[in-house]
N, CA, C and O atoms as a Tinker XYZ file with bonds, in Angstrom:
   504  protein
     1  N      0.841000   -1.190000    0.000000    73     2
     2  CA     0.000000    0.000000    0.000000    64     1     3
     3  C      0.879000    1.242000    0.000000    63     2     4     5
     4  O      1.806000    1.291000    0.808000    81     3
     5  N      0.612000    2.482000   -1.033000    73     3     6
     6  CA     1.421000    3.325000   -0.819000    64     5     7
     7  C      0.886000    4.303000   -0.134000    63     6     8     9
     8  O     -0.222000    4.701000   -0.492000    81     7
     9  N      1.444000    4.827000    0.836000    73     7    10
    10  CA     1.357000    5.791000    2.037000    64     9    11
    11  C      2.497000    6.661000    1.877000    63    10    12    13
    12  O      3.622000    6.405000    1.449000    81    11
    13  N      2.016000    7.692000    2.282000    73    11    14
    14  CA     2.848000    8.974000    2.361000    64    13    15
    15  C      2.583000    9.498000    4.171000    63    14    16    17
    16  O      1.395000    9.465000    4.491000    81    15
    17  N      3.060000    9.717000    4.720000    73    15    18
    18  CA     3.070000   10.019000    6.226000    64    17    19
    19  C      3.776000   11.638000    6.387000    63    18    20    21
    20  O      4.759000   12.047000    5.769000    81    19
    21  N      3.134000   12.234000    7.183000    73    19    22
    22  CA     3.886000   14.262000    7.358000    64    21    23
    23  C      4.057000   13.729000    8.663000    63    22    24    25
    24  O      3.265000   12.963000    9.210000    81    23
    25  N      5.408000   14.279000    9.274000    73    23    26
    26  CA     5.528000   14.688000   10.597000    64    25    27
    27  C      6.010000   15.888000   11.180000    63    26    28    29
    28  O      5.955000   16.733000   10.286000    81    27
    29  N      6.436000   16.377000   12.178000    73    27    30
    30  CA     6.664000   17.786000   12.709000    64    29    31
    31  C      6.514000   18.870000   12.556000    63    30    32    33
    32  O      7.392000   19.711000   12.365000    81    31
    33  N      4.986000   19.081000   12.634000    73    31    34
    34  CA     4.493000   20.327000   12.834000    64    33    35
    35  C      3.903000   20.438000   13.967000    63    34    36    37
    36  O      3.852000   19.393000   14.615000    81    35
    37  N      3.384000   21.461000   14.482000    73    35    38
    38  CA     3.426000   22.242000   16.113000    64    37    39
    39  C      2.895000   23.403000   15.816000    63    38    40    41
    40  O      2.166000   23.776000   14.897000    81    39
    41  N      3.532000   24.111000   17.054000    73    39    42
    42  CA     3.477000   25.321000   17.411000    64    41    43
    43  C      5.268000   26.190000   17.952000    63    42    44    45
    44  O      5.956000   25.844000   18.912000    81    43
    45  N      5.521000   27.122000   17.132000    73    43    46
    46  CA     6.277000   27.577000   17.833000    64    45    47
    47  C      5.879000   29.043000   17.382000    63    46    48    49
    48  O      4.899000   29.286000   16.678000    81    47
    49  N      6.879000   30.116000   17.941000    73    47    50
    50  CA     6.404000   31.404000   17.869000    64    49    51
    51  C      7.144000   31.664000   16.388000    63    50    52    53
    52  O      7.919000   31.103000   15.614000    81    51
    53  N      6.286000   33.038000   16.540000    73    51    54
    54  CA     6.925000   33.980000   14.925000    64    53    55
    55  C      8.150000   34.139000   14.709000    63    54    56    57
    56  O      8.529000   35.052000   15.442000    81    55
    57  N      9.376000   33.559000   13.809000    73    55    58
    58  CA    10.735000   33.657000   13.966000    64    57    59
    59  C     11.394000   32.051000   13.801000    63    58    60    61
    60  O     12.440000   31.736000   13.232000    81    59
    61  N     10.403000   31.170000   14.502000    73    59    62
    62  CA    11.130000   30.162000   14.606000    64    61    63
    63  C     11.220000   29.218000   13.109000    63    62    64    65
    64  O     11.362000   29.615000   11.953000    81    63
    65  N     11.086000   27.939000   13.611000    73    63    66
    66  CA    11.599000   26.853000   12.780000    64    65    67
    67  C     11.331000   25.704000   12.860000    63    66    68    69
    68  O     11.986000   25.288000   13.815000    81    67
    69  N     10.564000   24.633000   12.297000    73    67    70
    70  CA    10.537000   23.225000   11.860000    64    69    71
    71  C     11.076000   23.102000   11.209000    63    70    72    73
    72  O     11.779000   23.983000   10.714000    81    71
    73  N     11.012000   21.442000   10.721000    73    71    74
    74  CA    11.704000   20.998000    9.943000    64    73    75
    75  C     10.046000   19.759000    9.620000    63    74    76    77
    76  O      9.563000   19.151000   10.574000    81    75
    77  N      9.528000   19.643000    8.370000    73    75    78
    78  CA     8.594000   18.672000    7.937000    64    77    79
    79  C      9.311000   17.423000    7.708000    63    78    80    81
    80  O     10.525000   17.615000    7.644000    81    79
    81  N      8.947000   16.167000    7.559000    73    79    82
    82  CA     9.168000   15.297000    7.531000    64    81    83
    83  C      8.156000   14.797000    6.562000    63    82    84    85
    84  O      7.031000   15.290000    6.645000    81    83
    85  N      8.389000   13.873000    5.636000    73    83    86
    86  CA     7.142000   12.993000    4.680000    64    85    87
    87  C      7.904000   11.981000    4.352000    63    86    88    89
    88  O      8.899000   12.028000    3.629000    81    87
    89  N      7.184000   10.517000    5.184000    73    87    90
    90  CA     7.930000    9.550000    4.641000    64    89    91
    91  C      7.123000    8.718000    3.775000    63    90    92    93
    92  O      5.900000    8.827000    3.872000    81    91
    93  N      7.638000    7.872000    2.910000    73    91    94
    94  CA     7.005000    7.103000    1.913000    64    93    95
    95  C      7.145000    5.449000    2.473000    63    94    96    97
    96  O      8.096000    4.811000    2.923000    81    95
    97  N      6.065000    5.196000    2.273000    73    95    98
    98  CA     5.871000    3.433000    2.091000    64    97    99
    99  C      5.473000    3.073000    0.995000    63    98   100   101
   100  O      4.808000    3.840000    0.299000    81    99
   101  N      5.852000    1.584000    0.517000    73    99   102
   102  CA     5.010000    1.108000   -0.263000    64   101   103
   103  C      5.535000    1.366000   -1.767000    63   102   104   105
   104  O      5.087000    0.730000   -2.721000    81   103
   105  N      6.599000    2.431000   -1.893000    73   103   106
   106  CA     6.610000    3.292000   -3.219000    64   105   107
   107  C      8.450000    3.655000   -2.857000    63   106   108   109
   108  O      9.030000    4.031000   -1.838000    81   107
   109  N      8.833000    3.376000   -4.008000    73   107   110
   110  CA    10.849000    4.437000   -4.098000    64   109   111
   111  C     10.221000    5.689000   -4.369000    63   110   112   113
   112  O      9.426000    5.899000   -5.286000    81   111
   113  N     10.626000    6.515000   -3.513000    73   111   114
   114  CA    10.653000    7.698000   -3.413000    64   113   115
   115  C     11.120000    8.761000   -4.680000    63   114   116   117
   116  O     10.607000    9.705000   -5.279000    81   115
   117  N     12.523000    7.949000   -4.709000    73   115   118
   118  CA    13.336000    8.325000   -5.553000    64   117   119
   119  C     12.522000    8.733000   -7.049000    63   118   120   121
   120  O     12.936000    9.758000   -7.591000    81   119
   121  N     11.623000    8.139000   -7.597000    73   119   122
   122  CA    11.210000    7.830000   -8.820000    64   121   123
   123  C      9.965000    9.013000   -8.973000    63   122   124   125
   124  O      9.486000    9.011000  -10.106000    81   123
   125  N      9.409000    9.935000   -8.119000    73   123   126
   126  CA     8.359000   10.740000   -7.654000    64   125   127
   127  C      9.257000   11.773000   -7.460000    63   126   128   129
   128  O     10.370000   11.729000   -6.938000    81   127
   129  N      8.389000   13.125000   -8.148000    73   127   130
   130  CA     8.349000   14.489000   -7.739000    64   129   131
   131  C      7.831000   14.676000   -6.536000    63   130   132   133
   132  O      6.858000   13.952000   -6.326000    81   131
   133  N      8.145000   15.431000   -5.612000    73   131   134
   134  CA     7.259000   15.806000   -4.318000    64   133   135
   135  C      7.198000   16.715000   -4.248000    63   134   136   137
   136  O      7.987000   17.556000   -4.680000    81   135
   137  N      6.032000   16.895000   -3.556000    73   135   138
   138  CA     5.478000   19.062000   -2.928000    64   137   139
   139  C      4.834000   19.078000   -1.800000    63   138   140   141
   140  O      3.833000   18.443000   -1.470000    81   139
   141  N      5.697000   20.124000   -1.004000    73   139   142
   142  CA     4.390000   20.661000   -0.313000    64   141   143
   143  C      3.367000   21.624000   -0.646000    63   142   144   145
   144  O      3.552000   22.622000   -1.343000    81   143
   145  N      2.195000   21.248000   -0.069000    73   143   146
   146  CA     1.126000   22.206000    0.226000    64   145   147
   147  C      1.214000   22.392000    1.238000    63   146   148   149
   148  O      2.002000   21.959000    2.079000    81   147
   149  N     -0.032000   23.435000    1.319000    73   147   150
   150  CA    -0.585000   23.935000    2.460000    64   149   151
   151  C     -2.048000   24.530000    2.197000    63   150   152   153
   152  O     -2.430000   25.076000    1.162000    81   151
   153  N     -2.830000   24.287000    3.443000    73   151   154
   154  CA    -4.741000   24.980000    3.430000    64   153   155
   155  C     -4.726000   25.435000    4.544000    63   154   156   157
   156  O     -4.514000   24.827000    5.594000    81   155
   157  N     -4.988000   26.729000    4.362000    73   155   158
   158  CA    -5.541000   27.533000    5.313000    64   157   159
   159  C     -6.632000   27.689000    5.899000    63   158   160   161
   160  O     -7.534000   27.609000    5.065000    81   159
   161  N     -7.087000   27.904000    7.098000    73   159   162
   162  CA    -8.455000   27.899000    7.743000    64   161   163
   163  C     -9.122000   28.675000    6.238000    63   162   164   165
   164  O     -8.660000   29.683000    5.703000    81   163
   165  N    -10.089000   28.027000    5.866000    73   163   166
   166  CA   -11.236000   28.933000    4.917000    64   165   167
   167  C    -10.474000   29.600000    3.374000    63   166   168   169
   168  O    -10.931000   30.503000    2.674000    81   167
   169  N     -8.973000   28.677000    3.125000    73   167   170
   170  CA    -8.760000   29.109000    2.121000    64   169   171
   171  C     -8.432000   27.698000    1.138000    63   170   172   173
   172  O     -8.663000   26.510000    1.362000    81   171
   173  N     -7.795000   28.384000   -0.037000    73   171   174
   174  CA    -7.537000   26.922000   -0.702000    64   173   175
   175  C     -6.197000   26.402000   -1.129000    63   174   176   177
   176  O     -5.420000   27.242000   -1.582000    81   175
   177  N     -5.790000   25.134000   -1.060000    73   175   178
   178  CA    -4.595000   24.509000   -0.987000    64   177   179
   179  C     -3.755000   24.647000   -2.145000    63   178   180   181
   180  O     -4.039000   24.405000   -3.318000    81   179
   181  N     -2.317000   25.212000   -1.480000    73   179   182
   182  CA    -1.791000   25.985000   -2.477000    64   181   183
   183  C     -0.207000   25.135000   -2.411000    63   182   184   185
   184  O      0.427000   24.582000   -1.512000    81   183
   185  N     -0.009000   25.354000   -3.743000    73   183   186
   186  CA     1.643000   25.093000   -3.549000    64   185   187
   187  C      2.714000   25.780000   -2.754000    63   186   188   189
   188  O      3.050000   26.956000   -2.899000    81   187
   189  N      3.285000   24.798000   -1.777000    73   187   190
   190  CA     4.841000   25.387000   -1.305000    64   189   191
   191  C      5.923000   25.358000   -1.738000    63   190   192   193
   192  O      6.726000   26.199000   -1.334000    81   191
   193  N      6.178000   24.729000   -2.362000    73   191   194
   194  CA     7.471000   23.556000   -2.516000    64   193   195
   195  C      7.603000   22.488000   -3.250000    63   194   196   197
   196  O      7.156000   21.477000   -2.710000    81   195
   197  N      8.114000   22.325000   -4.425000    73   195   198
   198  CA     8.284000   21.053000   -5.123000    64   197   199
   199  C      9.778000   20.740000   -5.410000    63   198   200   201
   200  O     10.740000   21.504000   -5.332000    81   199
   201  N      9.739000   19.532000   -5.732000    73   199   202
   202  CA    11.408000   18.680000   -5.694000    64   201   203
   203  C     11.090000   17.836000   -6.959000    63   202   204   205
   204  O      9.977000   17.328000   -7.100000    81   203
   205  N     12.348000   17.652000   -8.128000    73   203   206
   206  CA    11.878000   16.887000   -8.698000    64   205   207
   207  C     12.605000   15.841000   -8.724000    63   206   208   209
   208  O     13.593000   15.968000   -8.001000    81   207
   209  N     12.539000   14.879000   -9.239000    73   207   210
   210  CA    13.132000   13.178000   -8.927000    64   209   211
   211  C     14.130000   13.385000   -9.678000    63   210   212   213
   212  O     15.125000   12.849000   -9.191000    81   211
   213  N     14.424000   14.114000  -11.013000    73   211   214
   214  CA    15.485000   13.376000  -11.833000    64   213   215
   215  C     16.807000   14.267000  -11.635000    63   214   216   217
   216  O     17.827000   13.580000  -11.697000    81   215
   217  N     17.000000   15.457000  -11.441000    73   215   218
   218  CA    17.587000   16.639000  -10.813000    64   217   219
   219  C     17.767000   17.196000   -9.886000    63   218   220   221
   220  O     18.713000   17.984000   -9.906000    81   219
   221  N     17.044000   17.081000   -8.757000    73   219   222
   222  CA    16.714000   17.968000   -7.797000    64   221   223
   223  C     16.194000   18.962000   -7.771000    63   222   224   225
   224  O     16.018000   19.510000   -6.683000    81   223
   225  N     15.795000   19.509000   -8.869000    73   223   226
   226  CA    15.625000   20.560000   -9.203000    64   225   227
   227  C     14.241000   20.910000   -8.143000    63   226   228   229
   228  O     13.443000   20.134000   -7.619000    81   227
   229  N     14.357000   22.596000   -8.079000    73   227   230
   230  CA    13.419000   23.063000   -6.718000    64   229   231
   231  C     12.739000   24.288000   -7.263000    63   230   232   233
   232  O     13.060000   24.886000   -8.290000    81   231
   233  N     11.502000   24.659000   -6.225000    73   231   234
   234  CA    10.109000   25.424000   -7.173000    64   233   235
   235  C     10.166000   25.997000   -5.264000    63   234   236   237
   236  O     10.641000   25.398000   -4.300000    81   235
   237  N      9.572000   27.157000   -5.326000    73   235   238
   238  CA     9.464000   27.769000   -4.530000    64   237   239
   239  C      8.262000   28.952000   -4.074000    63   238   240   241
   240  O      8.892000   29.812000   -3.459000    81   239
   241  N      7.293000   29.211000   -4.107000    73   239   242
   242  CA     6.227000   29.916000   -4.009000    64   241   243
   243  C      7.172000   31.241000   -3.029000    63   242   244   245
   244  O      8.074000   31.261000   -2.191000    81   243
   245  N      6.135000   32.421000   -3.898000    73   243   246
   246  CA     7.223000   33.354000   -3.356000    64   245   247
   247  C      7.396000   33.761000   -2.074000    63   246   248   249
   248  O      8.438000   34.133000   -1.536000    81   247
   249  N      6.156000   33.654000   -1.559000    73   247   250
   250  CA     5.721000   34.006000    0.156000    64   249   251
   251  C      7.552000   33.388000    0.940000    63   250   252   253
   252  O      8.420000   33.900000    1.646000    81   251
   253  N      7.317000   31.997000    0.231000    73   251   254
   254  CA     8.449000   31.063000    1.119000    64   253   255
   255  C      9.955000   30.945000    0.950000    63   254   256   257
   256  O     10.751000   30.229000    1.558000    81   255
   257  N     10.215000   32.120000   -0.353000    73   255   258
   258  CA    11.497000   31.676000   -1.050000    64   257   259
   259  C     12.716000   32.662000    0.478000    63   258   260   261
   260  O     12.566000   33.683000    1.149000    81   259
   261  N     13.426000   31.959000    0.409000    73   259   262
   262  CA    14.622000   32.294000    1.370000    64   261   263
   263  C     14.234000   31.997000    2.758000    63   262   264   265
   264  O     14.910000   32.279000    3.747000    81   263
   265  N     12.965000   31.339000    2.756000    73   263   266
   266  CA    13.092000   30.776000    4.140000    64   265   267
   267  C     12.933000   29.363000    4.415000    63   266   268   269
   268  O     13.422000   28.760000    5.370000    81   267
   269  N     12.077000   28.802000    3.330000    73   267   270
   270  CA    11.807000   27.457000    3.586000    64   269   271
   271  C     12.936000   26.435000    2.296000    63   270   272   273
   272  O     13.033000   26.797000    1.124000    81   271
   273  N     13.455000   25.544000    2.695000    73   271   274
   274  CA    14.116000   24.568000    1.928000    64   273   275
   275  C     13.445000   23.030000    2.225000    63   274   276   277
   276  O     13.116000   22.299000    3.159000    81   275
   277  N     13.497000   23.097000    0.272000    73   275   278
   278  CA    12.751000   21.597000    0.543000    64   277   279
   279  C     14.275000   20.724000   -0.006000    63   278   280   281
   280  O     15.217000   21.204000   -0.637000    81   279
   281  N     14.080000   19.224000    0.524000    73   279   282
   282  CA    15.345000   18.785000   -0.303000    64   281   283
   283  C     14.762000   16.929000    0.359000    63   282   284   285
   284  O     13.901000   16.704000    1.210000    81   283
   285  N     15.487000   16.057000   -0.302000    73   283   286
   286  CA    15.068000   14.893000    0.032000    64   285   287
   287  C     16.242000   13.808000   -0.106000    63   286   288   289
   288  O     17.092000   13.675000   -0.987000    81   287
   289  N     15.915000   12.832000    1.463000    73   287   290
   290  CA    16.928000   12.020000    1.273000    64   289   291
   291  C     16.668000   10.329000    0.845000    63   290   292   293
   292  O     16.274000    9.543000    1.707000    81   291
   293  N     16.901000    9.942000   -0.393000    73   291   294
   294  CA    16.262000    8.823000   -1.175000    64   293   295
   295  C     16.840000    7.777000   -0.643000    63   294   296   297
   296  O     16.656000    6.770000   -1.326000    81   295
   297  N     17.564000    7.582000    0.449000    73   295   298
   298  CA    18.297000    6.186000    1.357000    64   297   299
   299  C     17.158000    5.984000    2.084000    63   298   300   301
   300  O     16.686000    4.862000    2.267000    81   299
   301  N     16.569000    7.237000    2.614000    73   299   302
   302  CA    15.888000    6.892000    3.810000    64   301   303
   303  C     14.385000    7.205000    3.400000    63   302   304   305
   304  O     13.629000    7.550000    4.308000    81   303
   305  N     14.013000    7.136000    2.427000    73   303   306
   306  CA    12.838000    7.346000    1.345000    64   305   307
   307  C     11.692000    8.561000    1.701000    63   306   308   309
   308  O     10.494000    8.595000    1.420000    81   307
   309  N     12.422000    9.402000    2.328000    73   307   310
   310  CA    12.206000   10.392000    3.001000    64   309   311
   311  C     12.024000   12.159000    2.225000    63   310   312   313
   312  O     12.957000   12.566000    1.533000    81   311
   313  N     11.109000   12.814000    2.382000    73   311   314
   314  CA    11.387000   14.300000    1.866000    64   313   315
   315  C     11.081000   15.343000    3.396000    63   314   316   317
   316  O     10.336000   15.126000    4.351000    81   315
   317  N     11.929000   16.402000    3.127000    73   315   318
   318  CA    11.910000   17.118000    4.111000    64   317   319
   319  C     11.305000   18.132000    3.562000    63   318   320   321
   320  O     10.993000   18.116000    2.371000    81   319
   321  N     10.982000   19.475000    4.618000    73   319   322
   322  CA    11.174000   20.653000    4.339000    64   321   323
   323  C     11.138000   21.526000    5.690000    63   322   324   325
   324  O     10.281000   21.714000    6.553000    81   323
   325  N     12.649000   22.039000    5.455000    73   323   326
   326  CA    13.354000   22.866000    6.353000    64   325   327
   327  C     12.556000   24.156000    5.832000    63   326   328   329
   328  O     12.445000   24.522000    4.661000    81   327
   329  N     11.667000   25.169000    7.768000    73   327   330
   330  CA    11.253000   25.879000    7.536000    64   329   331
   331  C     11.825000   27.132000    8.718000    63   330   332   333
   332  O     12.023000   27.119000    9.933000    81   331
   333  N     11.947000   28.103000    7.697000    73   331   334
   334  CA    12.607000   28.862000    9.228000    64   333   335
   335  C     11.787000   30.621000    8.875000    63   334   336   337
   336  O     11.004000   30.974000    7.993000    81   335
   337  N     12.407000   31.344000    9.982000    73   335   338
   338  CA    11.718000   32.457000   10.101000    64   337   339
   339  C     10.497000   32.529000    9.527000    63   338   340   341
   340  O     10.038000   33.130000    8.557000    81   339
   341  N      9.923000   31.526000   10.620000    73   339   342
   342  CA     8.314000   31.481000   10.380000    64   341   343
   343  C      7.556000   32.688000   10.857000    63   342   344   345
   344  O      7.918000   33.549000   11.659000    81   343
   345  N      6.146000   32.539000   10.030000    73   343   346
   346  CA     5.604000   33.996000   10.499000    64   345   347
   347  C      3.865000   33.249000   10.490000    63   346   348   349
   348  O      3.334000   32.337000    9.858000    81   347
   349  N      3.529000   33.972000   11.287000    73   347   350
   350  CA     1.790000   34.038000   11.652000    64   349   351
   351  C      1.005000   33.145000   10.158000    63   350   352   353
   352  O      0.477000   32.053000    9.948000    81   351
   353  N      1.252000   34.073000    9.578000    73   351   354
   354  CA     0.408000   34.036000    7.722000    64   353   355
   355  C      1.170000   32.236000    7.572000    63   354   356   357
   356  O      0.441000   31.681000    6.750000    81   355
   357  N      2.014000   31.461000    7.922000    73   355   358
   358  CA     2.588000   30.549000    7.219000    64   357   359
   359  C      1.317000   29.438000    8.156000    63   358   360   361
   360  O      1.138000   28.407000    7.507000    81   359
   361  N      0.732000   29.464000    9.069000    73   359   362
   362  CA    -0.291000   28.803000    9.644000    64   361   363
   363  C     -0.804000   28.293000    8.608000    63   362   364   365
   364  O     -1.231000   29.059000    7.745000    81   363
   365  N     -0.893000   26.908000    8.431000    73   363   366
   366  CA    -2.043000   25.727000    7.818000    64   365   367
   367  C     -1.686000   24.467000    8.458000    63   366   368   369
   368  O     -0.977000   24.277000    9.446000    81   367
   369  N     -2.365000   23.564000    7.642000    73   367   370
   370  CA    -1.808000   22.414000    7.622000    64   369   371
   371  C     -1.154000   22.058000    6.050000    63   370   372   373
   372  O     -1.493000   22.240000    4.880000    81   371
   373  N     -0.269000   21.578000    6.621000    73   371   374
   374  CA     0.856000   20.976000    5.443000    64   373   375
   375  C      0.617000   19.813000    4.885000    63   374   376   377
   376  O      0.288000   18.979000    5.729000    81   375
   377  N      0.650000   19.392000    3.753000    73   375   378
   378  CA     0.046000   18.387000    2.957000    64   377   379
   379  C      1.740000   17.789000    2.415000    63   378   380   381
   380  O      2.572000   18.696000    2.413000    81   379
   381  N      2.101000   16.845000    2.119000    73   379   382
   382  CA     3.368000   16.016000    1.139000    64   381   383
   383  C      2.521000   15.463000    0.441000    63   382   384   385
   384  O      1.511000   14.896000    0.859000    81   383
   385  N      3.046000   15.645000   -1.287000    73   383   386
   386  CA     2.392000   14.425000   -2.324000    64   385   387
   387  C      3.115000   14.080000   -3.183000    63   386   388   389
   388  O      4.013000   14.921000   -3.140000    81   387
   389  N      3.299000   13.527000   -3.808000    73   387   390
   390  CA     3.907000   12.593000   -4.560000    64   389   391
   391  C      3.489000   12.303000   -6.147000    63   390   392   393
   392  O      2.352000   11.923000   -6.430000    81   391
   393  N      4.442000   12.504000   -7.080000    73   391   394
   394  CA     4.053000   12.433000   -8.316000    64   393   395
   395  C      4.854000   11.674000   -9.682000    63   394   396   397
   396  O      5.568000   12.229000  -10.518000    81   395
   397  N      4.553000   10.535000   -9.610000    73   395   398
   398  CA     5.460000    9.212000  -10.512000    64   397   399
   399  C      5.564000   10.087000  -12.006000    63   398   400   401
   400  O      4.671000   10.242000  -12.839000    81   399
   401  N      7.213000   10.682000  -12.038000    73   399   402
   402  CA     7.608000   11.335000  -13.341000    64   401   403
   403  C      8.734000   11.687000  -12.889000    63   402   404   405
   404  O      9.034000   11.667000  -11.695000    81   403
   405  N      9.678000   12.150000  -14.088000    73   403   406
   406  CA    10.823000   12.667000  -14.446000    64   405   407
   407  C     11.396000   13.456000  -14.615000    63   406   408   409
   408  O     12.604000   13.635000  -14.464000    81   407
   409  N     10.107000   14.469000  -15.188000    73   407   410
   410  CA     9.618000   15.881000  -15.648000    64   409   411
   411  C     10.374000   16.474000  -14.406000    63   410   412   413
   412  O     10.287000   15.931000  -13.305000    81   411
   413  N     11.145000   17.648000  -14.629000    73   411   414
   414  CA    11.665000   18.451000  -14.355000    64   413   415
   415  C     10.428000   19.673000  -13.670000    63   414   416   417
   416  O      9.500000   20.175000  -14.303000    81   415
   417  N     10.638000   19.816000  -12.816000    73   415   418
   418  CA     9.308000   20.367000  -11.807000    64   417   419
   419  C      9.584000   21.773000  -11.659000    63   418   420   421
   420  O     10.492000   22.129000  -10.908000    81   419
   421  N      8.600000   22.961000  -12.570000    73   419   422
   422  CA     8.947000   24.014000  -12.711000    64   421   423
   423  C      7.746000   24.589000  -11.857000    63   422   424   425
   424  O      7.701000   25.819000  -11.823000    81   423
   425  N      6.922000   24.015000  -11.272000    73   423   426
   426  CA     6.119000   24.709000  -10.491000    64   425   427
   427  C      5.370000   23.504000   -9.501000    63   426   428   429
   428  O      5.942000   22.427000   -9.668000    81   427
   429  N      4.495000   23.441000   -8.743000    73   427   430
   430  CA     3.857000   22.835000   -7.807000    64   429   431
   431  C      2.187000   22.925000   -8.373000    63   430   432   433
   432  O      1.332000   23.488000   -7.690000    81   431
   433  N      1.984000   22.517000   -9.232000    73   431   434
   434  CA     0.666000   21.672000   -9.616000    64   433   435
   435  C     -0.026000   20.599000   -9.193000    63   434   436   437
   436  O      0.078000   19.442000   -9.602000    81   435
   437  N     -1.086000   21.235000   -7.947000    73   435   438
   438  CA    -1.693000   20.180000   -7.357000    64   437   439
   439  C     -2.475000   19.258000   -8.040000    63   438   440   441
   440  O     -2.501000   18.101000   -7.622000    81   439
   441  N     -3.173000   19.603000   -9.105000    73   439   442
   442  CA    -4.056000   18.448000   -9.569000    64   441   443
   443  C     -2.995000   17.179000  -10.063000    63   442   444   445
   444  O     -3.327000   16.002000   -9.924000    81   443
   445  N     -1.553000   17.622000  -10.713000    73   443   446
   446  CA    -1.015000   16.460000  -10.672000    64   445   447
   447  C      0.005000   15.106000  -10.063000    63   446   448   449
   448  O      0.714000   14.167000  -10.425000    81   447
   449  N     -0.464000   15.726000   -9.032000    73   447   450
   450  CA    -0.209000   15.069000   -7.856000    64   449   451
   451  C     -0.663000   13.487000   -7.304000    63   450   452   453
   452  O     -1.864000   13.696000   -7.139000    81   451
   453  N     -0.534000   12.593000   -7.065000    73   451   454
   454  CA    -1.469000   11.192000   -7.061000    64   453   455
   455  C     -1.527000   10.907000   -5.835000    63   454   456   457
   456  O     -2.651000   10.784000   -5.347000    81   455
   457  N     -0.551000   10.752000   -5.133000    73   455   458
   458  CA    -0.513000   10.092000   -3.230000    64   457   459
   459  C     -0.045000   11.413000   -2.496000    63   458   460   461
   460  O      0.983000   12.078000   -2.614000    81   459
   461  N     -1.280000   11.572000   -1.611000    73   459   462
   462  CA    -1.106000   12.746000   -0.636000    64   461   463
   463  C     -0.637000   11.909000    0.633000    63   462   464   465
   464  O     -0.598000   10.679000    0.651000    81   463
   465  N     -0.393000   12.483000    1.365000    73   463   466
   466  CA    -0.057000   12.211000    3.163000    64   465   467
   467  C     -1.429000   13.256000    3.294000    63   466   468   469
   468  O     -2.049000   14.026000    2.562000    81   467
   469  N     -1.495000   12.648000    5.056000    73   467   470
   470  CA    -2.824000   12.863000    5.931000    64   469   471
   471  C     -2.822000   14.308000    6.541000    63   470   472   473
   472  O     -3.790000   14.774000    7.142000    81   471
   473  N     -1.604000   14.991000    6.321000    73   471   474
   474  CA    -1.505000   16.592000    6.625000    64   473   475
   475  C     -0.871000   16.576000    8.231000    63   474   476   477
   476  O     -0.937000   15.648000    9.037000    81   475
   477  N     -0.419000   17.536000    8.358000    73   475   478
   478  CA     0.618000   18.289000    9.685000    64   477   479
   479  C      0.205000   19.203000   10.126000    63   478   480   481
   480  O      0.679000   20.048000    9.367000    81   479
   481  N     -0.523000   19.870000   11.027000    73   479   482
   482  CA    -0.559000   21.354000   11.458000    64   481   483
   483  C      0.763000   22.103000   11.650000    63   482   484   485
   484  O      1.675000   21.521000   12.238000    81   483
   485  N      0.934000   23.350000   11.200000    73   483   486
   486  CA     1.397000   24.235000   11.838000    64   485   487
   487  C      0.845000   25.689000   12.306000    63   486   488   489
   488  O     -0.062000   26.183000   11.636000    81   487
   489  N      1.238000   26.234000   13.172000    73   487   490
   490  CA     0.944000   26.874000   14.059000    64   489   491
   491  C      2.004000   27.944000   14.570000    63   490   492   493
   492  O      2.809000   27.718000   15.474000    81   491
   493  N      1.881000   29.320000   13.761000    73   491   494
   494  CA     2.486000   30.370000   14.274000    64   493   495
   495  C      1.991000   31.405000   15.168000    63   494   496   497
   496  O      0.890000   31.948000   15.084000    81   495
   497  N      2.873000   31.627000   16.009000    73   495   498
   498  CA     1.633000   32.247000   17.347000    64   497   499
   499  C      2.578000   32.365000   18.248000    63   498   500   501
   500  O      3.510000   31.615000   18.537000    81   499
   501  N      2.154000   33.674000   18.785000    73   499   502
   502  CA     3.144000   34.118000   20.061000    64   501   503
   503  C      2.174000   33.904000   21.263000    63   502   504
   504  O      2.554000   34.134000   22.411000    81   503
């Protein structure tokens, strides 16, 4: 069964820093584009972050560029995303998905996306 799993999200204050976690079962990682999302209370789920399988190559939504790094380690079939100088507005829950291709990932297109994970809260707040 392929599963996608998010871990470490919380709460910390405005400034700080997680680090996401999305691990894969079931599926090589390696062979899949990944992205984060994110949905906001009452808004709609938007791209953060995409990685692509054959390059590394990285997509960045502008809100997040110079603070958040996505990057992934294919031993441990694992994608991260390092988030820092967090701010209030970055509040959702975080989505990881997964997308079987090669294609060089110039943006974060949710509809083509196939295996989501069950989502992460985060929580900026003093």
């Amino acid at each position: 069964q392929l599963q996608l799993v998010e871990s470490g999200g919380g709460l910390v204050q405005p400034g700080g820093s997680l680090r996401l976690s999305c691990a894969a079962s079931g599926f090589t990682l390696a062979y899949y584009a990944i992205g984060w999302f994110r949905q906001a209370p009452g808004k709609e789920r938007d791209g953060v972050s995409c990685i692509s399988s054959s390059d590394g190559s990285t997509y960045y939504a502008d809100s997040v560029k110079g603070r958040f790094t996505i990057y992934r380690d294919n031993a441990k079939n694992t994608a991260y995303l390092q988030m820092n100088r967090l701010k209030p507005e970055d509040t959702a829950v975080y989505y990881c998905a997964a997308l079987f291709t090669r294609v060089v990932q110039t943006g974060c297109v949710i509809s083509q996306y196939d295996y989501w994970g069950q989502g992460t809260q985060v929580t900026i707040s003093s």
